[in-house]
N, C-alpha and C positions, 0 to 999 in steps of 0.2 A: 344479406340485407343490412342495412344499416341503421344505425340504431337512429331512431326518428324522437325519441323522449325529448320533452320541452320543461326546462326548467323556467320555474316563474317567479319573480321577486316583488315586492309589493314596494312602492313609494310613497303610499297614499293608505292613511285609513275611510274604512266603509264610511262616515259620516262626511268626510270630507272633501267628494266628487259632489254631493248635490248642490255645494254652498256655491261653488264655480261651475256650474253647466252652461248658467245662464252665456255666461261668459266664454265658456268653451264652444257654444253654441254659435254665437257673433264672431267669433275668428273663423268658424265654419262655413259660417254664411258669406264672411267676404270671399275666402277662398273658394268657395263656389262661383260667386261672382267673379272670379276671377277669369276661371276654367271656360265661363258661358260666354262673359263677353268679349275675351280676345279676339276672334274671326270674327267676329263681326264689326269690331271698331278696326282690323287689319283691314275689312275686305271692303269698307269704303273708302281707306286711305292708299288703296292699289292704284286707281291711276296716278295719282302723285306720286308715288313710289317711282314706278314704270317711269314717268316722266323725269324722273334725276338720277336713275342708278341706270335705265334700257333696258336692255334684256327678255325684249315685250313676251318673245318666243319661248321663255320660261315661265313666262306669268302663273298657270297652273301651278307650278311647282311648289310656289314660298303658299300654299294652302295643302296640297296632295302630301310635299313633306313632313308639316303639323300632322296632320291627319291620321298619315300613316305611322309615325312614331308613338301617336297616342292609342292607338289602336291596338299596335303589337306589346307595348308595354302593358296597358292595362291588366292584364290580367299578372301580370309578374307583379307588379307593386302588390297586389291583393294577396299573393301569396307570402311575399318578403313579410307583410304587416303579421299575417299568421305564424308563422317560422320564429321572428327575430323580434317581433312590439312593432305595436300600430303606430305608437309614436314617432318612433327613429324612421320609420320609412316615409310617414306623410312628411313629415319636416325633411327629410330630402329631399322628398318631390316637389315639395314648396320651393328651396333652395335653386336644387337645378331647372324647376321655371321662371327664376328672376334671372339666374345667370342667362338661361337662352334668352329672356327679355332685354336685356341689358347690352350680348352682345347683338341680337337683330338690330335694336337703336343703332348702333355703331356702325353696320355695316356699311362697306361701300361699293359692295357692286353685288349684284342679281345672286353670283356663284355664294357669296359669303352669307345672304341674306337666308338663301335656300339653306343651308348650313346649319345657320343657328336656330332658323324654326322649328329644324328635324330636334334639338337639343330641347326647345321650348317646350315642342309636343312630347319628346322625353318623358318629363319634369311633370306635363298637364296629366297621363297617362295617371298619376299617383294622387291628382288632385280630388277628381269625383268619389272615385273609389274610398280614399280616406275618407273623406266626410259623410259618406254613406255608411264604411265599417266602425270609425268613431262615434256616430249616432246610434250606429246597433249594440256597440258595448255600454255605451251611456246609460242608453235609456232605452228601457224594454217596450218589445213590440207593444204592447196594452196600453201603454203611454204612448208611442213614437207621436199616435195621429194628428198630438196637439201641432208637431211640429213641421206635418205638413205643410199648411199652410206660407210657413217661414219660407220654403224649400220651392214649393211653389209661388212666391211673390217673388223670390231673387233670379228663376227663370223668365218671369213674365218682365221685371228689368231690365232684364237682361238683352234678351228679342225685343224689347221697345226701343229700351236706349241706349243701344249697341249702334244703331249707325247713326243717329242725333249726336252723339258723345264723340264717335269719330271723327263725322264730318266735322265738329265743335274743334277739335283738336290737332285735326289737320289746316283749318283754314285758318287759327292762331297761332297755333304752338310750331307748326311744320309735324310729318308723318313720322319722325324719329319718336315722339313724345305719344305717338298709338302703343308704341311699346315701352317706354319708361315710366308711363301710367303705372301700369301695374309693380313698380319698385314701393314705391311708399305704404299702396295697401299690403300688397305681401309682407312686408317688413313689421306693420302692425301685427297681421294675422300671425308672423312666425312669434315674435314678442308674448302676446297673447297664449297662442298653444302653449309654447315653453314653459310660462310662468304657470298655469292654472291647471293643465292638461297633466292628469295623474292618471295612469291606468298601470296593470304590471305589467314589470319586464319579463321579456323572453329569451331566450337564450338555447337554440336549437340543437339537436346533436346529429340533423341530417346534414348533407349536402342539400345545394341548390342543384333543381334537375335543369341542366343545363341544355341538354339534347330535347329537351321537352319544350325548353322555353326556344331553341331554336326553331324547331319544327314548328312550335304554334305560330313564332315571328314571319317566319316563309308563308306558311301556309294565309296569315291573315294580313300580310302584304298583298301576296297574289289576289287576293281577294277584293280589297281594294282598288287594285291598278287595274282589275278585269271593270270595275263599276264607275271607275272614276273616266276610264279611257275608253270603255266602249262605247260605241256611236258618238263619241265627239273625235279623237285622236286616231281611233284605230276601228274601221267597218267592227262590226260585232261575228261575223266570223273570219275574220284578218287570221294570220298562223299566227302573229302576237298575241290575240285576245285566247286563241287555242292555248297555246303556248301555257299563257300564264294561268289558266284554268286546270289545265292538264297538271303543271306543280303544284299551282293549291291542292286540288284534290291531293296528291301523292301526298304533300306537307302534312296536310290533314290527318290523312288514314294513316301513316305513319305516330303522328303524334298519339291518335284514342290511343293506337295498338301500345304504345310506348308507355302512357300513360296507366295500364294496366299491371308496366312490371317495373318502374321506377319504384322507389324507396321512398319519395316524398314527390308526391306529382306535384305539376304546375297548377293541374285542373284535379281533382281526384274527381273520379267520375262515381263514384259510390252518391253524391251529393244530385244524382240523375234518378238515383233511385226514388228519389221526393217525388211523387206524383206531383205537389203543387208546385214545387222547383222548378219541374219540367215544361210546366205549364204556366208559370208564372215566366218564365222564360221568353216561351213561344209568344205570350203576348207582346211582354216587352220588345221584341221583335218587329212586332206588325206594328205597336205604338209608335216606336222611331219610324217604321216604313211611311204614315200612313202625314205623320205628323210635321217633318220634314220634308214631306212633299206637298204638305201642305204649306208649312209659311216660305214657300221655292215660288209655287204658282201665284196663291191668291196675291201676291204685292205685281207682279207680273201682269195679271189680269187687270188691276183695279188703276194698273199706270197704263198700259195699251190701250184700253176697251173701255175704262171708264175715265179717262184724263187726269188722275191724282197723279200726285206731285211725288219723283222721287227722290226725294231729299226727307218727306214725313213717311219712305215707306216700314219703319217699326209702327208706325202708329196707326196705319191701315189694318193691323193684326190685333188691334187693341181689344173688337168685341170677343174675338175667338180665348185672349189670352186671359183677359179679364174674367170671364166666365167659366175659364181652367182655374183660376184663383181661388174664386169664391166657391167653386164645388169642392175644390180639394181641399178647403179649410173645413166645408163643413161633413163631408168625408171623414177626415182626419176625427173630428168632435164625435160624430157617431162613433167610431170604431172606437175611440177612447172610455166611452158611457158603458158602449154596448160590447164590445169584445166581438162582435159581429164586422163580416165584411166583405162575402161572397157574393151580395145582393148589388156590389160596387163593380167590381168586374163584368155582368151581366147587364145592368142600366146603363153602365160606359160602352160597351157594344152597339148595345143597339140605337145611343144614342148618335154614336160615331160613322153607324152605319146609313141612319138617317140624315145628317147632317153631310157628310159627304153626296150623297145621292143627292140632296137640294144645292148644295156646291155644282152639281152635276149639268143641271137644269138654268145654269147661269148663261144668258146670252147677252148678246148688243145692247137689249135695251133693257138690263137688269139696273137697279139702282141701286144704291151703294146703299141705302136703308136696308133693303131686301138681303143683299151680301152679306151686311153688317148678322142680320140675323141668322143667317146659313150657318156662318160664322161661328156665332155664339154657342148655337147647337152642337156644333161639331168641338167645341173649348168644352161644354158640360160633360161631354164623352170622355176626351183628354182627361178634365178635373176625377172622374171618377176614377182612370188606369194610371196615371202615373206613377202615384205615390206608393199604391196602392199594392204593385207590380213586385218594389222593393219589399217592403215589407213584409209580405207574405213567403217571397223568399228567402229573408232574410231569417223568420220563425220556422221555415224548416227545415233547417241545417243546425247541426250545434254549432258552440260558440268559435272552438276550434280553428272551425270554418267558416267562420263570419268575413272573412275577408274575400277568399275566391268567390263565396255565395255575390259578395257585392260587383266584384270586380266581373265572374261573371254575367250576372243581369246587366252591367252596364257595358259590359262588351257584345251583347246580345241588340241593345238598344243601338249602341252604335253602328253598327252591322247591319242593321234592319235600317235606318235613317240612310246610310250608304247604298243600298239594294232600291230604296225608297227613292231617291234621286236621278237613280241610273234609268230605271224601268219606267216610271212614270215619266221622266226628262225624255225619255227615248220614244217614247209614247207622244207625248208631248208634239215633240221635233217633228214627228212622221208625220201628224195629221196636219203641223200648220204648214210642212212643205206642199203635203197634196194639195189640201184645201187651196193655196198662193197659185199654184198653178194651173188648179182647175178657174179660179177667180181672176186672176189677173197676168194669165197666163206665162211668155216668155218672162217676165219683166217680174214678175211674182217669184219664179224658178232662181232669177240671180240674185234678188232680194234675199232671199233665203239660203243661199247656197253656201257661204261661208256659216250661218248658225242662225236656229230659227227666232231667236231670240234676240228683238232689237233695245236699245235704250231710248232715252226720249228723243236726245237728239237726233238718232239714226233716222227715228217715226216722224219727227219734225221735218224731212229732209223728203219724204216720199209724196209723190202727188198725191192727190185726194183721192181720184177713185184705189190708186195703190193701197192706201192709207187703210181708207174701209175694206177692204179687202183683208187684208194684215188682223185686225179690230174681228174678222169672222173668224179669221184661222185661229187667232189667239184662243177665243171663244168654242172653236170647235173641240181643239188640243186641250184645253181645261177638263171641259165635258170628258172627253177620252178619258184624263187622267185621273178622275175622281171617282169617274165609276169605275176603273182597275182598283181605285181606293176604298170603295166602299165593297167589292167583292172581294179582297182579303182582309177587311173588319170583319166579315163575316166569322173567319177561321179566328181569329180574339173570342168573338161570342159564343159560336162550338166550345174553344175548349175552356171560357169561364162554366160554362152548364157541370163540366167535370173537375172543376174547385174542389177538393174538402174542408167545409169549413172546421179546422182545427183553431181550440180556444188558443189565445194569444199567450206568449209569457209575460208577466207582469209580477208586482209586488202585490204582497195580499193572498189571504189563504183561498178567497174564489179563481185565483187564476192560477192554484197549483194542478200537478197532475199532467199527462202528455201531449206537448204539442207539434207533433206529427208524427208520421208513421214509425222514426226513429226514436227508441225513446229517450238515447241519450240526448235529445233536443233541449230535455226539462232544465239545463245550466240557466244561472243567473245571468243578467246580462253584464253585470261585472261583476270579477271572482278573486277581489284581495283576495293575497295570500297572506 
């Protein structure tokens, strides 16, 4: 075996991380921003794009390749930041996402654009993760909640004015400038980390598990291309979607097995032994499933079936995201008074679970008042699990492992929003095809045939009883898909009831003593040396 020992050098005295948090905090928060709004200010400036480079027949691709390189990375950045200092790996990741930004700007046809996105997502792969691992060494669980809220407002920008911002900057600047955006903030945020960002060095004496991070890479590609491609590219039992299910599992099972006899895992799976880990997992899971197929539909629904406008569709998400805001700020302020927080995961279920099911019940002649509040109900649920998810996993794991803890919940979250699109999209598609053909028979069947999902123009373009026809399916395929969403909130709810509320680590002699089942957990959240 090989010797795993971390030597650690300190650049920073104990008093002089709290003077710059604030600080360290706001580089945080842009580069959050950064990581959230990319696809979204890309994925309005797509038909422009398509329109001057071609390449229509790949259009999936300059997103599927973000996507997937962010996905397979993730969890390797989380562990680099454990191994080697959180510093030097975020500030890479930061790095090699402006490089991919810089050259996607430049490109000039479809193949090179596809290219640099895979680089971009790269780069994004280290972005969440650091900023969730750099808050967990900052600033201890018992604190974090103040800064929820923070964390939760730059999401809720994010998903509003992510296609306002794009549209804004494609129809001035031209779509090269959706990706040279993020040059000037990135450059403040890396400024910012450099100068003020103290924590210690690392300095590993394992190898990097190479085979480990290979097999994870396979296996959560496959995984990927099985959700992104089935039922739109390839039938869902096609020998491709077989195919690349059959490797994932293999990449998978291979990798736990691997993972047990490496020298320094990718994932150490000892950190499963966390009952709330595991479970603080499995929610985040179903949160991205549940959430992401939410803001996929309702802007879907609310431009078909109720006439809004798709040019303000972030701002048809406003009651849902609004209402994630102000819960998770005040979420955050309880758990910070009280060191309580199991009561958060069990109210976010059941709110999630209701708010969906009234999503559910949404028809032809629902009004956007009515929605608006569905809406909101189903953002109170969100505000209760999001933050809430990290957190708790991040308190039961030692510090050691602050990084794959992170890098795993949000490769869990990611995973489950990808599962979330596929399933409920597939759901979706099926009912508004029946419904078109039972409704407006032949003429409903072609309508639909290429993809169930029309834009305004396509809807502008269909006669009227076609129209209304389209306006039920949309309406029927919702319904479908929410109530799939509300019977897996269910399984969120089940296993918040099996939380253990373990006291938080924080500063202060009431928040000494063990905080989870492990008890080397009880580490500061940052440990000059």
């Amino acid at each position: 075996m090989a010797d795993t020992r971390t030597v650690e050098t300190d650049t920073a005295t104990p008093d002089k991380q709290p003077k710059s948090v604030r600080v360290v905090m706001l580089a945080l928060m842009i580069t959050m921003m950064l990581a959230m709004l990319d696809n979204m200010i890309v994925g309005t400036a797509m038909p422009t794009i398509v329109g001057e480079l071609g390449g229509l027949e790949h259009l999936s691709w300059v997103v599927t390749s973000y996507t997937l390189a962010t996905a397979a990375s993730t969890p390797i950045w989380g562990k680099l930041g454990d191994m080697y200092g959180r510093k030097g790996a975020f500030l890479s990741s930061i790095v090699i996402f402006l490089l991919g930004s810089a050259l996607s700007g430049m490109a000039q046809d479809m193949g090179q654009l596809i290219a640099f996105r895979a680089v971009q997502g790269l780069g994004a792969g280290g972005l969440m993760v650091g900023v969730m691992a750099i808050i967990g060494d900052l600033v201890p669980p018992r604190e974090r909640g103040k800064y929820q809220g923070m964390m939760a407002g730059v999401m809720a920008i994010a998903m509003i004015g992510g296609p306002l911002v794009g549209g804004t900057i494609t129809d001035h600047w031209g779509w090269r400038w959706a990706f040279y955006i993020n040059l000037p903030l990135g450059v403040v945020a890396l400024g910012l980390i450099t100068a003020v960002l103290h924590l210690p060095k690392k300095r590993s004496q394992a190898r990097v598990d190479y085979l480990g991070a290979a097999l994870l890479t396979v296996g959560i590609t496959a995984i990927v291309l099985v959700t992104t491609w089935g039922g739109t590219e390839y039938a869902w039992g096609s020998a491709r979607i077989m195919e690349l299910i059959g490797i994932g599992v293999a990449a998978l099972v291979g990798f736990v097995f691997w993972q047990t006899r490496a020298a320094e895992p990718i994932v150490p799976l000892h950190i499963f032994r966390s009952r709330n880990f595991t479970l603080m997992s499995l929610i985040g899971f179903i949160t991205g499933f549940v959430m992401f197929g939410a803001t996929l539909f309702l802007p879907l629904y609310q431009q078909s079936v109720q006439g809004a406008s798709a040019t303000n569709s972030g701002l048809l998400l406003l009651p849902m995201l609004g209402a994630m805001l102000v819960t998770s700020m005040v979420a955050g302020r309880i758990t910070t008074s009280s060191g309580r927080y199991k009561i958060f995961p069990i109210v976010g279920g059941v709110l999630l679970i209701i708010g969906l099911y009234l999503l559910s019940t949404m028809d032809t002649g629902t009004s956007r008042l009515t929605s608006g509040v569905f809406m909101a109900v189903v953002g109170l649920g969100m505000g209760c699990l999001m933050q809430i998810t990290m957190l708790v996993a991040q308190n039961s794991v030692e510090m050691k492992d602050m990084g794959v803890a992170s890098s795993s919940s949000t490769l869990f979250r990611t995973l489950g929003s990808s599962f979330g699109v596929a399933i409920m999209g597939a759901l979706f598609n099926s009912r508004v095809e029946d419904v078109m053909a039972e409704r407006a028979g032949a003429l409903g069947a072609k309508v639909t045939e290429q993809s169930a999902q029309l834009d305004a123009a396509g809807l502008a373009q269909l006669p009227a009883p076609t129209r209304e026809a389209y306006q039920y399916a949309v309406s029927d395929g919702t319904h479908a898909a929410f109530v799939l969403g509300a019977a897996v909130a269910v399984i969120a709810l089940v296993a918040a009831f099996f939380v253990k509320e373990v006291p938080l680590r924080g500063a202060g002699p009431k928040q000494e003593g063990p905080t989870d089942e492990t008890p080397a957990a009880k580490a500061p959240a940052v440990e000059p040396v």
